[in-house]
Structure formats: C-alpha cells, structure tokens
PyMOL Python script that loads the backbone (N, CA, C, O; Angstrom):
from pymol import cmd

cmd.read_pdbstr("""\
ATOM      1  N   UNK A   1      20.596  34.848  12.107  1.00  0.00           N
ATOM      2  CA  UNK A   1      21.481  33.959  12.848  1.00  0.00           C
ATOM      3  C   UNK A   1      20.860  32.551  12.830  1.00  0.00           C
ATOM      4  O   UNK A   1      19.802  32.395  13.440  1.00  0.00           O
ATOM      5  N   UNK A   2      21.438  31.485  12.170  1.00  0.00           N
ATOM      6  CA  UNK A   2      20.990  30.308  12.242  1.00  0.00           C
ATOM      7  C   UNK A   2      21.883  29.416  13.084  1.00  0.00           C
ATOM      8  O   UNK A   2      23.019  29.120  12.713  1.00  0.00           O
ATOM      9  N   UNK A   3      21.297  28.947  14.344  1.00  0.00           N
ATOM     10  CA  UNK A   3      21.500  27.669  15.217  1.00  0.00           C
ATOM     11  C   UNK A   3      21.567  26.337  14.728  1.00  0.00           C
ATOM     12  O   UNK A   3      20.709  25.800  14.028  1.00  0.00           O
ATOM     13  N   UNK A   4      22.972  25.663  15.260  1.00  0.00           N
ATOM     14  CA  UNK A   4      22.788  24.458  14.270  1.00  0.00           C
ATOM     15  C   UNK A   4      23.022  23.526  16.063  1.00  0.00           C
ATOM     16  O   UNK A   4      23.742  23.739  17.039  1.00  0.00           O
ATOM     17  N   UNK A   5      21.697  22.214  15.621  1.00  0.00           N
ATOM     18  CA  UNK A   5      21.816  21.679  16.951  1.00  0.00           C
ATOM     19  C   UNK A   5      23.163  21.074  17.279  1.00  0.00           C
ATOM     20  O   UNK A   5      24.010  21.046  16.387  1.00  0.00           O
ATOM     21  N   UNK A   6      23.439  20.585  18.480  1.00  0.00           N
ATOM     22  CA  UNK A   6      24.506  19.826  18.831  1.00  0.00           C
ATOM     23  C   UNK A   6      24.362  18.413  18.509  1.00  0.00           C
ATOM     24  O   UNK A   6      25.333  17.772  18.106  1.00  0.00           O
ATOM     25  N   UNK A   7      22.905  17.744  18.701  1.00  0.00           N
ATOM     26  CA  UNK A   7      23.165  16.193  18.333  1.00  0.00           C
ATOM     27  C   UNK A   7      21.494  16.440  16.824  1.00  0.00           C
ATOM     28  O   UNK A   7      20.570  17.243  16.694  1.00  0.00           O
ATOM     29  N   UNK A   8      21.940  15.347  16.137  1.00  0.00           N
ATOM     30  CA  UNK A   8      20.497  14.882  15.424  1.00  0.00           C
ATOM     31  C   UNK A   8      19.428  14.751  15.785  1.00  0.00           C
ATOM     32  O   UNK A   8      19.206  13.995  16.730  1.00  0.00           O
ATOM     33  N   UNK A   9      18.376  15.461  15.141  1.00  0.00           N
ATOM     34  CA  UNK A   9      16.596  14.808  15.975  1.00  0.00           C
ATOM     35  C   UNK A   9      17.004  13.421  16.025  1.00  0.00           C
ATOM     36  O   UNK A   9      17.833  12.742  15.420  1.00  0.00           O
ATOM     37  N   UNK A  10      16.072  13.199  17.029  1.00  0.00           N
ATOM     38  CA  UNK A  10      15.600  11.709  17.150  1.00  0.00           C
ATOM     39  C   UNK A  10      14.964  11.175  16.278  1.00  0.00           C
ATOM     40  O   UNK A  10      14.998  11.939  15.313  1.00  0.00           O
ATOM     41  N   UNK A  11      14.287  10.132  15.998  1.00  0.00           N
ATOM     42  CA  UNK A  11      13.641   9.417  14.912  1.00  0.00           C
ATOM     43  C   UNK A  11      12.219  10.197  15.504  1.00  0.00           C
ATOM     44  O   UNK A  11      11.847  11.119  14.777  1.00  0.00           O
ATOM     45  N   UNK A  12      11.302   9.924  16.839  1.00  0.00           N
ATOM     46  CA  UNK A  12      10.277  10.196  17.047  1.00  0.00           C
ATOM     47  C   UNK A  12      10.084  11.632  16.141  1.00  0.00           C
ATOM     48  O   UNK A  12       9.120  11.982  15.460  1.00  0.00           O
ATOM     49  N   UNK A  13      11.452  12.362  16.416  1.00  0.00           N
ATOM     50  CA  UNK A  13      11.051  14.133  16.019  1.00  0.00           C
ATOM     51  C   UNK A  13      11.338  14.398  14.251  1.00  0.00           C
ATOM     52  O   UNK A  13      11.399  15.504  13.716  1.00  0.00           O
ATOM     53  N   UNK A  14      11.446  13.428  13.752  1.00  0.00           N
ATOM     54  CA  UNK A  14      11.259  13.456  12.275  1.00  0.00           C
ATOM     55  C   UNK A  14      10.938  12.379  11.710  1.00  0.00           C
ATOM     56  O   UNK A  14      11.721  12.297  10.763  1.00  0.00           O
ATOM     57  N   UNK A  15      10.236  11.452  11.700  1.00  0.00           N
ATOM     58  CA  UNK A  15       9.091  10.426  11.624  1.00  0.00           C
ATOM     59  C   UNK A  15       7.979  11.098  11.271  1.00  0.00           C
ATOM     60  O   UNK A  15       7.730  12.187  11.787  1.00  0.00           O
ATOM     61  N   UNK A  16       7.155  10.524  10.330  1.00  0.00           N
ATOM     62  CA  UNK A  16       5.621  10.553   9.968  1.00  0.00           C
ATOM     63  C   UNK A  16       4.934   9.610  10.978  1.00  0.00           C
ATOM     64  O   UNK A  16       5.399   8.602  11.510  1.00  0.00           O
ATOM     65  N   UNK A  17       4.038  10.027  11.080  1.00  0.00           N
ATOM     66  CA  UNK A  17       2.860   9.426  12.221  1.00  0.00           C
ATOM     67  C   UNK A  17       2.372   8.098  11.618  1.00  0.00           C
ATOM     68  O   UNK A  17       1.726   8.204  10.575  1.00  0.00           O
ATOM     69  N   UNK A  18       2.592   6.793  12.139  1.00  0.00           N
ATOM     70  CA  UNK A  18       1.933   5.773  11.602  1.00  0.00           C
ATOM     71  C   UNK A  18       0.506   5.327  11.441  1.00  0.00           C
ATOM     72  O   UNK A  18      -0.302   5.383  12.369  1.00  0.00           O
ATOM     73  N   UNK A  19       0.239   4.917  10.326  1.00  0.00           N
ATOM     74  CA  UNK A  19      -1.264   4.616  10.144  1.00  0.00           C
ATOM     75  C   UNK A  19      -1.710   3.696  11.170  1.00  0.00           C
ATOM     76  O   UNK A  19      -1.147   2.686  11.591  1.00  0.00           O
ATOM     77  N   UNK A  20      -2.487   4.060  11.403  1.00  0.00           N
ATOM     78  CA  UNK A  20      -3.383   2.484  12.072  1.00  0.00           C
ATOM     79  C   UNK A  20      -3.690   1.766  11.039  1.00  0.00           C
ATOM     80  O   UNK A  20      -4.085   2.022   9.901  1.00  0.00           O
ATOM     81  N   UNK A  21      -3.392   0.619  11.746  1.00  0.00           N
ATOM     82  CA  UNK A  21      -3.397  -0.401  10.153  1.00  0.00           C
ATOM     83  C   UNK A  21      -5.134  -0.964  10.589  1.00  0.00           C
ATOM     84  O   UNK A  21      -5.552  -1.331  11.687  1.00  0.00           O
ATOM     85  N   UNK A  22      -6.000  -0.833   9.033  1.00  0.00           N
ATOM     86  CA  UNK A  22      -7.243  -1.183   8.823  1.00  0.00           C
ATOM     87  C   UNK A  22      -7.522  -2.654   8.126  1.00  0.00           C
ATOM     88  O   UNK A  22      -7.686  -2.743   6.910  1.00  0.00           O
ATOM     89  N   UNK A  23      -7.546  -3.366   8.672  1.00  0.00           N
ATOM     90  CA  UNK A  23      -7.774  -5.029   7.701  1.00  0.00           C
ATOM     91  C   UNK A  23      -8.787  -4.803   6.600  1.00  0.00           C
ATOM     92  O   UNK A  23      -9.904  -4.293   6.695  1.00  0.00           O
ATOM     93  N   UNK A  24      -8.026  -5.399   5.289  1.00  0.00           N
ATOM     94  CA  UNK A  24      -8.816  -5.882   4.173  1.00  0.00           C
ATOM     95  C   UNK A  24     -10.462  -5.831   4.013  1.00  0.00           C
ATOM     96  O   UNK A  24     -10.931  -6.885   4.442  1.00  0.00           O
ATOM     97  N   UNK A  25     -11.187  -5.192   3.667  1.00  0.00           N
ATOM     98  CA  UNK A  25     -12.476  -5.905   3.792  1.00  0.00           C
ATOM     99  C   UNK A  25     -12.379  -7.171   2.717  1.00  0.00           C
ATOM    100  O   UNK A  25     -11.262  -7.652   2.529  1.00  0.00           O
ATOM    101  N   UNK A  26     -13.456  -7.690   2.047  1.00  0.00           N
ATOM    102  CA  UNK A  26     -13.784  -8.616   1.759  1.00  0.00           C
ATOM    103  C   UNK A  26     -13.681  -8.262   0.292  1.00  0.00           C
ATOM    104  O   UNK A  26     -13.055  -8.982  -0.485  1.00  0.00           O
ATOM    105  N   UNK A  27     -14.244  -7.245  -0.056  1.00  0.00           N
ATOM    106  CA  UNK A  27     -14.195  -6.355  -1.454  1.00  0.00           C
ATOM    107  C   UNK A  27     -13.536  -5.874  -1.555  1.00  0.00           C
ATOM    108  O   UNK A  27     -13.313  -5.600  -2.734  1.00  0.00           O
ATOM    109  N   UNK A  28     -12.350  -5.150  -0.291  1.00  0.00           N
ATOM    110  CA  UNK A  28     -11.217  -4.817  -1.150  1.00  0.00           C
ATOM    111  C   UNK A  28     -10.455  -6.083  -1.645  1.00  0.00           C
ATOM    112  O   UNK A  28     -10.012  -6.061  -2.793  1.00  0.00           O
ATOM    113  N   UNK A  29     -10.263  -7.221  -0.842  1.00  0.00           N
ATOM    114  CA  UNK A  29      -9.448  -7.993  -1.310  1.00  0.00           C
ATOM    115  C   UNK A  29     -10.087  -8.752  -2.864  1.00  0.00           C
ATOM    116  O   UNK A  29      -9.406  -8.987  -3.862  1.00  0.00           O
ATOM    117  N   UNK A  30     -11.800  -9.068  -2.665  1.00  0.00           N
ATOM    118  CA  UNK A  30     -11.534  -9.430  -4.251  1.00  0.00           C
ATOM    119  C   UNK A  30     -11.047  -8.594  -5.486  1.00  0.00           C
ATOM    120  O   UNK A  30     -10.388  -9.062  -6.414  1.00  0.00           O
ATOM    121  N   UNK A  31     -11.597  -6.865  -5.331  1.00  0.00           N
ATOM    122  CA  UNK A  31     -11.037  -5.962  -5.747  1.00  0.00           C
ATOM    123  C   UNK A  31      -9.529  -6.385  -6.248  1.00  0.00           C
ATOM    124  O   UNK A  31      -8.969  -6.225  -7.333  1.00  0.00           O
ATOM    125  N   UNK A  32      -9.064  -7.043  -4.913  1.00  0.00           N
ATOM    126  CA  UNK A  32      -7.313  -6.867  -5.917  1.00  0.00           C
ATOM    127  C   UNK A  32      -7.327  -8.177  -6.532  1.00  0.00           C
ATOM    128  O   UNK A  32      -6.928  -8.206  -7.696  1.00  0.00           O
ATOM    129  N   UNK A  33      -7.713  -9.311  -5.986  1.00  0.00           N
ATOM    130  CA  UNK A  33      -7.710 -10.438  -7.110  1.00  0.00           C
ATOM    131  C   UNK A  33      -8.335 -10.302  -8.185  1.00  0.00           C
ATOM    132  O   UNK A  33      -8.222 -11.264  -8.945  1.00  0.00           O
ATOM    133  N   UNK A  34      -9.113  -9.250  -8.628  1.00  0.00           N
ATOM    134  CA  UNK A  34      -9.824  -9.273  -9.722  1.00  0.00           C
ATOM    135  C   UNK A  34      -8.753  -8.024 -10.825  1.00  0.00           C
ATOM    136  O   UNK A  34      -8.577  -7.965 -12.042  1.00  0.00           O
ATOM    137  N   UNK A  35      -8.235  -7.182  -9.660  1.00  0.00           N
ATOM    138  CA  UNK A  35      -7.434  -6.652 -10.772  1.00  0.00           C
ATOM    139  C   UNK A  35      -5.904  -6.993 -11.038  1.00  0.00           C
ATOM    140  O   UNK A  35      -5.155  -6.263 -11.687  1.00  0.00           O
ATOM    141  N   UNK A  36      -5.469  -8.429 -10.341  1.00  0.00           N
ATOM    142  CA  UNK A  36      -4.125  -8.731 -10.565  1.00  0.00           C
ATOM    143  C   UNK A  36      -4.212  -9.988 -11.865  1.00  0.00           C
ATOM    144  O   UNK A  36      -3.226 -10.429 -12.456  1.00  0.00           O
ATOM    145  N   UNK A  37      -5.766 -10.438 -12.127  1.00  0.00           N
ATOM    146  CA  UNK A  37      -6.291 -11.081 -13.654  1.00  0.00           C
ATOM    147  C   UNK A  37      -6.287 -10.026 -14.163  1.00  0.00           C
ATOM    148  O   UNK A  37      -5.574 -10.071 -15.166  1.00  0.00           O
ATOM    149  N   UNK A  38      -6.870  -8.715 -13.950  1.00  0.00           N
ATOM    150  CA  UNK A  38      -6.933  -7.869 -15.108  1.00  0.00           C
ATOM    151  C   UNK A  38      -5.980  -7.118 -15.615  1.00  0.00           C
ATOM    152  O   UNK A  38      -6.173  -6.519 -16.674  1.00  0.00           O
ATOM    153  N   UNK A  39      -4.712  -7.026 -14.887  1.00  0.00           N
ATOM    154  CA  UNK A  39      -3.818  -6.220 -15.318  1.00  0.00           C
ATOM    155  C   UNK A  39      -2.573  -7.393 -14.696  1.00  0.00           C
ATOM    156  O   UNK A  39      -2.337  -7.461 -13.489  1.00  0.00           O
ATOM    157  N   UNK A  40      -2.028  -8.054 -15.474  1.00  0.00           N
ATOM    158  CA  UNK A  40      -0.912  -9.150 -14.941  1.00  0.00           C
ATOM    159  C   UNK A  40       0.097  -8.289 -15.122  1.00  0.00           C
ATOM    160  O   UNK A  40       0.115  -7.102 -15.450  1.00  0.00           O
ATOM    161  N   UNK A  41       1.199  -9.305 -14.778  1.00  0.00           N
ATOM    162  CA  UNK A  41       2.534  -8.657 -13.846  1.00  0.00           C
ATOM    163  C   UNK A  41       3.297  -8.358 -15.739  1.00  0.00           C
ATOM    164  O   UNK A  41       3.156  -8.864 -16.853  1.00  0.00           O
ATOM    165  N   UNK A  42       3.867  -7.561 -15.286  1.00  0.00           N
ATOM    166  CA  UNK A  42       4.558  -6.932 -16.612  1.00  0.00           C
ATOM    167  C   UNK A  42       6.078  -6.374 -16.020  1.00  0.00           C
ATOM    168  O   UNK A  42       6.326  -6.761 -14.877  1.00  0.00           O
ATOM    169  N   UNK A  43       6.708  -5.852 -16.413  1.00  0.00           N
ATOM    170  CA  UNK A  43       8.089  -5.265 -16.955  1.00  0.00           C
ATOM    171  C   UNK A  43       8.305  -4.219 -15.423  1.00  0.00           C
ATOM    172  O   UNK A  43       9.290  -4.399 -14.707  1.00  0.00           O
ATOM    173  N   UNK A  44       7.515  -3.423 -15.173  1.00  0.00           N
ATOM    174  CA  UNK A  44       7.509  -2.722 -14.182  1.00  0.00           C
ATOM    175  C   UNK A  44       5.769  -3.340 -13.054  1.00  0.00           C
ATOM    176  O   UNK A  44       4.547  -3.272 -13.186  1.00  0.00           O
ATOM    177  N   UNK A  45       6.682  -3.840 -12.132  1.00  0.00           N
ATOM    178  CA  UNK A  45       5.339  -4.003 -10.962  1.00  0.00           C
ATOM    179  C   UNK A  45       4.899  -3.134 -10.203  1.00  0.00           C
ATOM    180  O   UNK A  45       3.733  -3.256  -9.827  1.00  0.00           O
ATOM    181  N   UNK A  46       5.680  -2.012  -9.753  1.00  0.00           N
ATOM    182  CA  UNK A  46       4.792  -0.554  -9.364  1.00  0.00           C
ATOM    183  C   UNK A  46       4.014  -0.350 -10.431  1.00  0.00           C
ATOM    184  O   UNK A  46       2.926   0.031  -9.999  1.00  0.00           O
ATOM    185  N   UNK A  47       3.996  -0.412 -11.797  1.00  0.00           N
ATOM    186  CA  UNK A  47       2.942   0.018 -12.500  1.00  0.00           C
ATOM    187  C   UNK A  47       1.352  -0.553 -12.318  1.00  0.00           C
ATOM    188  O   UNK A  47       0.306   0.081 -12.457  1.00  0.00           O
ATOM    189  N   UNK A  48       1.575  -2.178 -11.906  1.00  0.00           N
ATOM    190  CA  UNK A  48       0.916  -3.095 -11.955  1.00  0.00           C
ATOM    191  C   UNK A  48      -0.106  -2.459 -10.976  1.00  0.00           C
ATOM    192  O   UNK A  48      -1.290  -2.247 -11.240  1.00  0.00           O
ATOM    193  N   UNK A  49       0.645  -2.136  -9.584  1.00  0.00           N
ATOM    194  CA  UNK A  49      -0.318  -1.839  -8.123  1.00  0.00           C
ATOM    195  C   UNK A  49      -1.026  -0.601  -8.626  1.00  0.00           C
ATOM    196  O   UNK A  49      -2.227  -0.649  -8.357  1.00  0.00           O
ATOM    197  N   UNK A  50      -0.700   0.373  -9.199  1.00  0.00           N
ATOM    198  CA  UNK A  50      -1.380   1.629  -9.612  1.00  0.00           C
ATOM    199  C   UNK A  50      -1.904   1.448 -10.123  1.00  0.00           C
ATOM    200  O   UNK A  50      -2.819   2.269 -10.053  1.00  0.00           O
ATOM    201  N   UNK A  51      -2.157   0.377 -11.199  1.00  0.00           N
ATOM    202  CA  UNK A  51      -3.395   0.367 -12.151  1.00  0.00           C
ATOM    203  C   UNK A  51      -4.552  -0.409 -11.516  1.00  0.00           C
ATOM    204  O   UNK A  51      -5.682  -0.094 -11.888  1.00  0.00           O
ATOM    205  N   UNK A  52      -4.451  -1.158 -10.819  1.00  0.00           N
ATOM    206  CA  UNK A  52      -5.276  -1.913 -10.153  1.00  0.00           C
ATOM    207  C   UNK A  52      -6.246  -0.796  -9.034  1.00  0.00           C
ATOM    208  O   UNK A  52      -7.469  -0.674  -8.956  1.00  0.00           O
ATOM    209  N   UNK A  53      -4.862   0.090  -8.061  1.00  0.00           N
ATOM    210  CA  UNK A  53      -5.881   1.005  -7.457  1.00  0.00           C
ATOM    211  C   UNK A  53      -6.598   1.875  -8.508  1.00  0.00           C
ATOM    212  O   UNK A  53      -7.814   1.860  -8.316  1.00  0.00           O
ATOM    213  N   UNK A  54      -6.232   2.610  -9.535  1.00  0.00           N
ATOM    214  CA  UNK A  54      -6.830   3.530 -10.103  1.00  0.00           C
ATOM    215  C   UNK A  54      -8.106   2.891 -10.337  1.00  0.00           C
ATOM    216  O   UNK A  54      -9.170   3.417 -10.011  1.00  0.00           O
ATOM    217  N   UNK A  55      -7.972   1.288 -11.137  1.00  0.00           N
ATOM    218  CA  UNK A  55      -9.437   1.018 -12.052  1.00  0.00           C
ATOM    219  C   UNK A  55     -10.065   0.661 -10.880  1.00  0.00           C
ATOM    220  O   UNK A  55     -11.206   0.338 -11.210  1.00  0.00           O
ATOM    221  N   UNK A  56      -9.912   0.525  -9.482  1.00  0.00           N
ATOM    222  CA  UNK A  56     -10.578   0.134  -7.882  1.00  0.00           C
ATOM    223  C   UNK A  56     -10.783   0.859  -7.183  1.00  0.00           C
ATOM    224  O   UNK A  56     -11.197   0.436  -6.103  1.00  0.00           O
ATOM    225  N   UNK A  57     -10.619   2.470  -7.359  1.00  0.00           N
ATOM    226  CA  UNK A  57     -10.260   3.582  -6.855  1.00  0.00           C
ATOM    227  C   UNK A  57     -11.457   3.491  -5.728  1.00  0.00           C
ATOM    228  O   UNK A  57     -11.342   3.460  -4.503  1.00  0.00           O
ATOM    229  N   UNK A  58     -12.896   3.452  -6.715  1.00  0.00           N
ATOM    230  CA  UNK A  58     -14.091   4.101  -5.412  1.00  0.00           C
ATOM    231  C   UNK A  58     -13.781   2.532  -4.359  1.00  0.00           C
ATOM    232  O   UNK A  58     -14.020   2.719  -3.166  1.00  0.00           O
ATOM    233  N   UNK A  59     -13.448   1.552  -4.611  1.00  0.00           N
ATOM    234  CA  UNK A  59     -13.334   0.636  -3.197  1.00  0.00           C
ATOM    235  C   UNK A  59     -12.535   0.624  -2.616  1.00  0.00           C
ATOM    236  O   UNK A  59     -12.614   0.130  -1.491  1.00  0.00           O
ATOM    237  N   UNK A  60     -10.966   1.347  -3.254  1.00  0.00           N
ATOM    238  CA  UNK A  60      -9.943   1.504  -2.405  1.00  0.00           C
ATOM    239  C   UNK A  60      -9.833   2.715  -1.632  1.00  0.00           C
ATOM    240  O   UNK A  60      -8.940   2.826  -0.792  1.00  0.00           O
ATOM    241  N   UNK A  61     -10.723   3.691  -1.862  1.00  0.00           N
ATOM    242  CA  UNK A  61     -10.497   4.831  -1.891  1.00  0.00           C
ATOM    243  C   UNK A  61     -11.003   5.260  -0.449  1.00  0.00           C
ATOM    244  O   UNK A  61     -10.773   6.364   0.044  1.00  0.00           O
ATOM    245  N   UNK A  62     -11.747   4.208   0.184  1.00  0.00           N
ATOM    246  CA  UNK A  62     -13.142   3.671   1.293  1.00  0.00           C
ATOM    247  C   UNK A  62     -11.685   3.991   2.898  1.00  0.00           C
ATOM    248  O   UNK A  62     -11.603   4.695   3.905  1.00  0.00           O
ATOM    249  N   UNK A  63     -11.090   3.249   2.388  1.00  0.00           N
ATOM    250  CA  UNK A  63      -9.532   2.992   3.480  1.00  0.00           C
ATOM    251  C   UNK A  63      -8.251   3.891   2.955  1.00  0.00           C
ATOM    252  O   UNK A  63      -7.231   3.948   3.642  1.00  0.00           O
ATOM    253  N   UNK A  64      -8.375   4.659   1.572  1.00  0.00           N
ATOM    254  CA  UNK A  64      -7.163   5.405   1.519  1.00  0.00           C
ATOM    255  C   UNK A  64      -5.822   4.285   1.736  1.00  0.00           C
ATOM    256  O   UNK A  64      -4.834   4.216   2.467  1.00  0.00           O
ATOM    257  N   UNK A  65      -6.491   3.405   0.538  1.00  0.00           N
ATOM    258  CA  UNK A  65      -5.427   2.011   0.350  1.00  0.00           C
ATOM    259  C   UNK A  65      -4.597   3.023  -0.915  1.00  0.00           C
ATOM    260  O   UNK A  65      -4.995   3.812  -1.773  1.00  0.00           O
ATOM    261  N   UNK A  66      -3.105   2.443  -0.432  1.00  0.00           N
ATOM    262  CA  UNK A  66      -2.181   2.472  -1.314  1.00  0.00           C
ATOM    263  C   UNK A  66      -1.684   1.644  -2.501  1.00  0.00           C
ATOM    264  O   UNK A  66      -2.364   0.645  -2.739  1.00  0.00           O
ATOM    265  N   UNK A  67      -0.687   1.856  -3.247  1.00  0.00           N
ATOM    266  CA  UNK A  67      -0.399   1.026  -4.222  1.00  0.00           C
ATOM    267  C   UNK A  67       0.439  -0.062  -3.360  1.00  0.00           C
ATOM    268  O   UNK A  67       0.338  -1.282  -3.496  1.00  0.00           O
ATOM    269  N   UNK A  68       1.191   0.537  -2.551  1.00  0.00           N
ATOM    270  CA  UNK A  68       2.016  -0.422  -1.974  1.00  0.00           C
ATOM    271  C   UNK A  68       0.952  -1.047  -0.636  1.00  0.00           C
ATOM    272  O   UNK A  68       1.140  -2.123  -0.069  1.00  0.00           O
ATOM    273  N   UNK A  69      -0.029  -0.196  -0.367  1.00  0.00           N
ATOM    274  CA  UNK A  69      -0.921  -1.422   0.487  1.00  0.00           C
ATOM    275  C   UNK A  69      -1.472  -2.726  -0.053  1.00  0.00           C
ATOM    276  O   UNK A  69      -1.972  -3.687   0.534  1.00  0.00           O
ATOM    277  N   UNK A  70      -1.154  -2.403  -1.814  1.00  0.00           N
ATOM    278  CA  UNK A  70      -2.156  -3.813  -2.061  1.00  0.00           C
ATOM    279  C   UNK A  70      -0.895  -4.817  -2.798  1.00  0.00           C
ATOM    280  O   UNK A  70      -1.140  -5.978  -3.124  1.00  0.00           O
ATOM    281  N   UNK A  71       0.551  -4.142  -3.012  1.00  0.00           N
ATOM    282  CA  UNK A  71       1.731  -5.331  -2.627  1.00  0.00           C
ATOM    283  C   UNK A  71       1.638  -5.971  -2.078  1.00  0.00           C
ATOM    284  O   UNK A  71       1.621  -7.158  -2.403  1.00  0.00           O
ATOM    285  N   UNK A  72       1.472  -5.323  -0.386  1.00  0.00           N
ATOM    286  CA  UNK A  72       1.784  -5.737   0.691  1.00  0.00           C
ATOM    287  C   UNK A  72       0.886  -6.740   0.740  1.00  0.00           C
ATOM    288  O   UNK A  72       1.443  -7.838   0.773  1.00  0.00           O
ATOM    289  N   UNK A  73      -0.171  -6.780   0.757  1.00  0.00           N
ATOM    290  CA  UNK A  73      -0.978  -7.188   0.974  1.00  0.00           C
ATOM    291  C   UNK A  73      -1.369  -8.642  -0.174  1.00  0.00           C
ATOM    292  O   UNK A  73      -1.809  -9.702   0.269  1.00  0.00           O
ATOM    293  N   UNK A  74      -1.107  -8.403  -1.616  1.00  0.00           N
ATOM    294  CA  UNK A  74      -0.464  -9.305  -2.347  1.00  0.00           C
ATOM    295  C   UNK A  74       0.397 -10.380  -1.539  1.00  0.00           C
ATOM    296  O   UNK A  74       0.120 -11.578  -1.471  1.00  0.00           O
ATOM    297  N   UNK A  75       1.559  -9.708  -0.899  1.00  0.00           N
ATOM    298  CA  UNK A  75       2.938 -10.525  -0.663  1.00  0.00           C
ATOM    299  C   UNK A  75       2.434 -11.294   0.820  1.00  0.00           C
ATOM    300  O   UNK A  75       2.985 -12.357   1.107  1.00  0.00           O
ATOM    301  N   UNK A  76       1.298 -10.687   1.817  1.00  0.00           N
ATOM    302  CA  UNK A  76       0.987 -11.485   2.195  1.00  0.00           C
ATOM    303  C   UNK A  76       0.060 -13.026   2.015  1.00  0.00           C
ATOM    304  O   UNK A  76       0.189 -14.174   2.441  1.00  0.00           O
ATOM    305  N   UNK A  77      -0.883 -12.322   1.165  1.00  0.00           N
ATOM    306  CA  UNK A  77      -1.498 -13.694   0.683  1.00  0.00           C
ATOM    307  C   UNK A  77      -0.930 -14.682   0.155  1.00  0.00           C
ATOM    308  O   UNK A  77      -1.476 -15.786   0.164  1.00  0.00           O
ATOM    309  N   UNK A  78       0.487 -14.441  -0.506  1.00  0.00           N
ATOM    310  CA  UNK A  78       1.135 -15.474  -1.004  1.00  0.00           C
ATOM    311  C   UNK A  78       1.541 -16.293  -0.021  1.00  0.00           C
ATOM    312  O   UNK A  78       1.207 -17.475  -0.096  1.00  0.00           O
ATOM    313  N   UNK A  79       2.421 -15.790   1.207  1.00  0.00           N
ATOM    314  CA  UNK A  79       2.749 -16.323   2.254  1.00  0.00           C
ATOM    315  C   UNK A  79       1.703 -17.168   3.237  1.00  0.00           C
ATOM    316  O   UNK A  79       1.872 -18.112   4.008  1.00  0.00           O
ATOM    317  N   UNK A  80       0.901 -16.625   2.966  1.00  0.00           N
ATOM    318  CA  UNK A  80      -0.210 -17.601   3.918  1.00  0.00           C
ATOM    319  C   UNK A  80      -1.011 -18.415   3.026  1.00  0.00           C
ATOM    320  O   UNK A  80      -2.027 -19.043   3.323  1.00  0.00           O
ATOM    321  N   UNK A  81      -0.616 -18.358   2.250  1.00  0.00           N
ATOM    322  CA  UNK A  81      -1.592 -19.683   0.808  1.00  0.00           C
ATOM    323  C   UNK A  81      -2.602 -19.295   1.074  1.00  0.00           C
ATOM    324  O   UNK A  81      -3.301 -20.109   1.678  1.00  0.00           O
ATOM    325  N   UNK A  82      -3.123 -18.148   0.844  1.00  0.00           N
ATOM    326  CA  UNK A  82      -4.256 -17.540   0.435  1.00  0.00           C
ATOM    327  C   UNK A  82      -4.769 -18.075  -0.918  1.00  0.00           C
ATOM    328  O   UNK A  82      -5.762 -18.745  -1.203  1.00  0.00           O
ATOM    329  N   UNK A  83      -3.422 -17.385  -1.909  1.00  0.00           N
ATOM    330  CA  UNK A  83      -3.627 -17.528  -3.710  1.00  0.00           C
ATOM    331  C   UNK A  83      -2.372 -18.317  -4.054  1.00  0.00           C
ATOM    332  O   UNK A  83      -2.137 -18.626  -5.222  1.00  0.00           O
TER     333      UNK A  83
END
""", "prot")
cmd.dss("prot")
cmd.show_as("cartoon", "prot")
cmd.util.cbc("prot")
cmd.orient("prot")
C-alpha cells in the first residue's frame, strides 16, 4: 500500500545541507590564476574549471573545492578587480 502525501515536502525536507562556505586561501587562489594561464578559456568552460582542479587537485583537494567553486570564485574576482 503506497501513501501519497496531501501537500509537497517543503524545501527544508528535500534540500541538501549547505556547505559552510571556507574562504580562498592564498594558494588556492594562485592555484587558479596559475591554471586559468595554463589552460585558457576554450569552446566549453566547464571543461576549463575541471582541468584546472584536476592539475590542482592536492591544493584543491585541502577544502574539497569544486569546479564550480573556482567559477565562482573566478566570477568573483572579476567583479571586485581583483584580475
């Protein structure tokens, strides 16, 4: 016998648990300036962030940084005239 609810979970009750967000160290961030010279922007830019973590892996690997953490993190430095 399968029960079907009356209203939708809530967001809280099917949501993933949010990270605590960990700031940049110093080496991860040259880490990514060093691999956005080494691997420039091409045809597909998800490819771009994955290659950068893979060849950065043991410094990204410190925070369990994502591909899209080091977009993000890209798209902020642009905004704050970082680079």
């Amino acid at each position: 016998d399968i029960s079907i609810p009356d209203t939708p979970p809530t967001k809280s009750q099917t949501s993933k648990k949010k990270r605590k967000r960990i700031p940049f160290s110093e080496e991860e961030t040259r880490a990514l300036l060093r691999g956005m010279k080494r691997f420039p922007t091409g045809p597909d830019e998800r490819g771009r962030w994955k290659e950068i973590l893979a060849h950065y892996w043991d410094i990204f690997s410190v925070n369990n940084r994502t591909n899209v953490n080091l977009k993000d993190k890209h798209r902020n430095m642009l905004a704050s005239g970082e680079i």
